[in-house]
Every structure is written in C-alpha cells, then in structure tokens.
N, C-alpha and C positions, 0 to 999 in steps of 0.2 A: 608515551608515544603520541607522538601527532596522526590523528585519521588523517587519508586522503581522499576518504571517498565518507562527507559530512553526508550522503542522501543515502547511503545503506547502514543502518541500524547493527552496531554490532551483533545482535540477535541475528539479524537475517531480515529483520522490516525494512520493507522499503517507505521511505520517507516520503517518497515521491507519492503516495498511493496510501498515506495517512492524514484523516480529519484534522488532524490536530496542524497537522503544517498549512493546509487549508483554510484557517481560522483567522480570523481579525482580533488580538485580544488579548488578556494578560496570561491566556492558556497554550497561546500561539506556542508550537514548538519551532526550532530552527532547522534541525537536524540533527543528528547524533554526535554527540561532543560537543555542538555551539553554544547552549545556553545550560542556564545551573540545572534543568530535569535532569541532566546524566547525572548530577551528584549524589541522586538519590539511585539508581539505576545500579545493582549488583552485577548485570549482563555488562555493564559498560567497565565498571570499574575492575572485572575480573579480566576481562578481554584484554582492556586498554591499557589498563596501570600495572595490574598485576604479572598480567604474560606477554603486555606487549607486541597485541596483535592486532589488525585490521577489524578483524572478524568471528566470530567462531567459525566461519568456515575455516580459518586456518588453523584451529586449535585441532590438537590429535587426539585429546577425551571427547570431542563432538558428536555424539547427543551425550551431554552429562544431563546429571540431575539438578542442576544452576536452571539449564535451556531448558531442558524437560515439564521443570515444575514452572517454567515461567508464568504467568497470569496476562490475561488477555488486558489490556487497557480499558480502563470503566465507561461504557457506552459505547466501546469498539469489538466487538465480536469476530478474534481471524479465523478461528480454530486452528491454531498454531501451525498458522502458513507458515512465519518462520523456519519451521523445521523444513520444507521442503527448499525455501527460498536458498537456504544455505547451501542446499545440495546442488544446485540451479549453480549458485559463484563457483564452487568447487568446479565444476564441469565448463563455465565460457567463460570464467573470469569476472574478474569485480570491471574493469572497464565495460567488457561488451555486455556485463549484467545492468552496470548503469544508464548503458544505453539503452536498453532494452527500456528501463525503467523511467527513463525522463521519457522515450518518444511515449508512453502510455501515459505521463502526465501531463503532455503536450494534449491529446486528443480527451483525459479526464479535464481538463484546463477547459476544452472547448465543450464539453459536455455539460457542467455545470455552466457554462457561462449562457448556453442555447436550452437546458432542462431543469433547469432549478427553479423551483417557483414558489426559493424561503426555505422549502423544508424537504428537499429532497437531495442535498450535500452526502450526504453520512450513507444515505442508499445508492447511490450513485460510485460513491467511492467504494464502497465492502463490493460492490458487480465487477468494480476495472480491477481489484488487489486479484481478482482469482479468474479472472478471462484471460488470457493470450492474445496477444497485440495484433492478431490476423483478427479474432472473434471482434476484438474490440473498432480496427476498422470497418469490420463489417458492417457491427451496428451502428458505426456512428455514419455510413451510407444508408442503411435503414431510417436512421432518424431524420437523416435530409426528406424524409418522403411524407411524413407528420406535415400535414396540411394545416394544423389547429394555428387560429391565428391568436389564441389567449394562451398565457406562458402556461397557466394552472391546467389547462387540457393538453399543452404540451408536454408537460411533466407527466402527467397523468398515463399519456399515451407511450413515453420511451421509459416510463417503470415498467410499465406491462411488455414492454420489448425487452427489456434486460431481464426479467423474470423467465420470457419464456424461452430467452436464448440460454440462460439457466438451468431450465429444466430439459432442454432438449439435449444439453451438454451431459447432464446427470453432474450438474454442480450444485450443493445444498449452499445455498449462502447462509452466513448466520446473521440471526436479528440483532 
C-alpha cells in the first residue's frame, strides 16, 4: 500500500513533531514510508505491507504487542505518545489529525527558529509532541514578551517557560 499521509508514523508518531525530520544530515528522516528507515521498522512493515493499512489506528488488534513493546527512538524519549496519538486519528481523522499536526509544526518551526540557541532543538520538540496547539499558542505569545536580546538568554528564558507551562499542566516530559 501507498501511505497518504507520509507526516503520520504508522505507529501513531507524528512526524511533524519529530527531531529526526528536523535534522540536517545523513540521519535526516523524511517521513513514514519515504526513505529506507521504514525497511527496518516492523510497525511499518506490518501496518503497510502486511495488512495494508494507513495506520494502526485502523488495524482492529490495536494496542497489540508489535505497538505495545514498541521502543522509544535513541535520544528521543515520548513515553509512548503513540499509543494515545492513535486514539486521537481514530476519533478526528487522519486529515483533521494532520492538520492539527502541521499547524503545531508551523508555530515549532517558529520556535526553534526564535529559541534555539545550538542546543535546545530536541527540548523544544519533546514540549510541542505533548502540549495542545491552544497551550502551544499561548506560549509562543508568552515568548514574544522575552526581552533578552542574546539568543543564549532567549533560549534560556522560553525553556523555563515551557517547563513551567509543563508543570502547571501536570505534564512530565521525558528526558
């Protein structure tokens, strides 16, 4: 089967709200199905090839033990947002979930371009994968209010804003 939607991860990742597609590099991903990492990807090949579907949201053993035991990507810590992500497509659809998921790459897009200062990409991304696009405008109104005119106090200032809009949500980000 041909995906139609290359920016949701058969798993349930959104692509859009992953370091790896963020990356300049021979690590760069594309998306789900575009480049040879699916071939090694069991979530891909059992969804795609095997049953021939979109997603596991649309598989009817979903949560198997395939998704279940999935493994977090190394240096990426979601705690297996997927499994909720999935449930998320199941309920608005893979269209209004992609929307949902580009306009929050639109506003992460502008976040790293205005708070990244070298080494705050990867923290940055793990706060937009598990905020909701009302929290995430918010703080990125918050962050218009950072007076710092060096990037390195900029950064400094909207981690500690996304930390503590974190904590106030009772959202644990993982490291």
């Amino acid at each position: 089967m041909s995906k139609k939607y290359f920016l949701i991860g058969c798993c349930g990742m959104s692509c859009n709200l992953c370091p790896r597609y963020h990356i300049d590099g021979k690590s760069k991903c594309l998306g789900c199905g575009l480049d040879a990492h699916c071939k090694y990807c069991a979530t891909y090949k059992c969804c795609n090839f095997n049953k021939n579907l979109e997603s596991c949201a649309d598989c009817s053993d979903t949560p198997c033990e395939k998704i279940n035991n999935l493994k977090d990507w190394n240096g990426f810590n979601t705690n297996k947002i997927w499994l909720k992500h999935l449930d998320e497509i199941k309920k608005i659809g893979y269209s209004n979930w992609n929307k949902l998921q580009s306009n929050k790459r639109k506003y992460l897009e502008e976040a790293l371009e205005k708070y990244n200062a070298g080494r705050s990409k990867s923290f940055i991304i793990r706060h937009f994968l598990f905020f909701d696009i009302q929290t995430i405008i918010d703080l990125m109104k918050c962050g218009e209010k950072i007076n710092e005119v060096n990037l390195k106090q900029k950064a400094k200032e909207f981690k500690s804003l996304l930390n503590r809009k974190a904590e106030e949500n009772g959202i644990k980000i993982p490291k």
